[in-house]
N, C-alpha and C positions, 0 to 999 in steps of 0.2 A: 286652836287645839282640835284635837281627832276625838270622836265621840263612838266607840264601839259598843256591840252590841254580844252580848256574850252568846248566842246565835245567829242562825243565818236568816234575811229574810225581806222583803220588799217594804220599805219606807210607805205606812199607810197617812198618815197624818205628819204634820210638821206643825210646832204650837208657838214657834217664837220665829223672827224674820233673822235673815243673816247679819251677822257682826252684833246684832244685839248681847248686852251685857246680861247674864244669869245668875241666879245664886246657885247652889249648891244644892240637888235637891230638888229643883224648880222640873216642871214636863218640857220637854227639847218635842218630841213625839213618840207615834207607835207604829211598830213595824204590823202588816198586814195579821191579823189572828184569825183568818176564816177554820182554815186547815185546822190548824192549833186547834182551834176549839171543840170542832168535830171530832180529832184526838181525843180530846177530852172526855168527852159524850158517850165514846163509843168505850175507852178505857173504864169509866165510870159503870156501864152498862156489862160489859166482862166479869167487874169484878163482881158485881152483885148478880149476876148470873152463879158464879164460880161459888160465891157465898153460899148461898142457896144450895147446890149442888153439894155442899162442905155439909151443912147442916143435915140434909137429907141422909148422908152418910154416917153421919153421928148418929143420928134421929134412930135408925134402922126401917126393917119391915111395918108399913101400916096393915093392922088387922085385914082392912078389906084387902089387903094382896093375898094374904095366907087364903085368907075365903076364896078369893076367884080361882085361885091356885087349884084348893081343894076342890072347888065344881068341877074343873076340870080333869080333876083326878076322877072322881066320879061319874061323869059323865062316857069318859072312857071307859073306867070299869064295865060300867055297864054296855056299852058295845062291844067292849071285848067277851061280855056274856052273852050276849047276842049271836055274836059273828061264832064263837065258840060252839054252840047248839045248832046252828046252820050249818057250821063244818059234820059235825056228828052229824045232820040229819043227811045232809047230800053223800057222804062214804055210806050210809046204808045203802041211799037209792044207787048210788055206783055198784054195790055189791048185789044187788038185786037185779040190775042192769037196765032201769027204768031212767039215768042219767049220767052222760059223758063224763070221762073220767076230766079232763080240762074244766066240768062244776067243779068238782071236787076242789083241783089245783088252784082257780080261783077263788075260793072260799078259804082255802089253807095263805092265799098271798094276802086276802082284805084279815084274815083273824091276825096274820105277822105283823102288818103295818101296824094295827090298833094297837098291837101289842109295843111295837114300836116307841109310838106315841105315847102309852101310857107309863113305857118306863123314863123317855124323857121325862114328862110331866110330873114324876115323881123325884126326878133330878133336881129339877126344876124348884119347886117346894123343898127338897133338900138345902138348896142355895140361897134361896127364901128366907130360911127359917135359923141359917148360920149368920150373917147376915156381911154387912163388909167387911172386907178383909184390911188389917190393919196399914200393910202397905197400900192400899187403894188409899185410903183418909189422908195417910200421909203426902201422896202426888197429890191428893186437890189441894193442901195445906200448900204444899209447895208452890200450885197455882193459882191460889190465892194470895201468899205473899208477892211473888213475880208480876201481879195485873196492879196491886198494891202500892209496889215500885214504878212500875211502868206509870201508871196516875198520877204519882208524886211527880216525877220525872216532866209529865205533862204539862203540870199546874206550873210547877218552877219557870217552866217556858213561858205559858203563860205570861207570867209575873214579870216575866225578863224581856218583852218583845215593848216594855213601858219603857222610853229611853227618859232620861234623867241626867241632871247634871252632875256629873260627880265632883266639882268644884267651883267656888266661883270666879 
C-alpha cells in the first residue's frame, strides 16, 4: 500500500522497516519540519504584532502624545513670536536704510516656515485628538484575522508532515 502525505515534503525520519506489519494509527514517520516551523514562529510573531497594533487602535491617543503634541505646538508659537518681532524690527532698519532689504526678505521666509510648521503642528494634534478612523480598525481586524488563518493553516501542516497509518 501507498502512504501519502496530504503535503509536499522530504521524508525526515522513517519509524518502522519495510514490509513490516502496522496498525492503524501507528508513526510510519516525519517529513522534514525545519521550514514549517520557522513558518510558524514567524506567522505566530505577525499576528501578535498585528494584535498589538489592533488594540492600539481601539485603545486611541495616550495622554503623553497629546502633551508632546502640545509642546510643540508651543514651542512654535513661540518662535513664530519671535521670528515675528525680528520681521517688525528689520523692515524698520530697512526703512531707515541701516539694513539690506534681502534682511528683511529673509526674516519674512524664517517667520513663513515657522508659520508653516506650526499650522502642521496643529493638524497634527487635530488628528491626535480625533483619533482612529473606523475604517483603519477595521483593515487591521482584517489583518488580524488573515495572519490568524494563515497560523492555523501553518500548525495543520505541522500536524500533517506526522505520517501515520491510516490502516492496518
Amino acid at each position: 500500500r501507498t502512504v501519502r502525505s496530504p503535503i509536499d515534503g522530504v521524508l525526515a525520519t522513517v519509524a518502522i522497516d519495510e514490509g513490516q506489519r502496522v496498525e492503524a494509527g501507528q508513526l510510519l514517520g516525519n517529513l522534514d519540519n525545519g521550514a514549517l516551523q520557522l513558518e510558524v514562529v514567524k506567522a505566530k510573531a505577525s499576528l501578535e504584532r498585528a494584535t498589538a497594533e489592533l488594540e492600539m487602535l481601539k485603545q486611541g491617543t495616550r495622554q503623553e502624545e497629546v502633551d508632546r503634541a502640545q509642546a510643540r505646538i508651543n514651542g512654535l508659537a513661540n518662535e513664530a513670536g519671535i521670528a515675528s518681532s525680528r520681521l517688525k524690527r528689520v523692515r524698520g532698519m530697512v526703512r531707515q536704510g541701516v539694513a539690506p532689504r534681502e534682511e528683511q526678505e529673509r526674516a519674512a521666509g524664517e517667520l513663513a516656515a515657522i508659520m508653516g510648521q506650526l499650522q502642521q503642528a496643529r493638524a497634527d494634534m487635530k488628528l491626535l485628538l480625533a483619533g482612529a478612523r473606523p475604517d483603519d480598525i477595521k483593515k487591521k481586524e482584517s489583518e488580524v484575522n488573515s495572519l490568524a488563518a494563515q497560523l492555523d493553516v501553518n500548525e495543520r501542516h505541522l500536524v500533517a508532515i506526522v505520517l501515520k497509518a491510516p490502516m492496518s
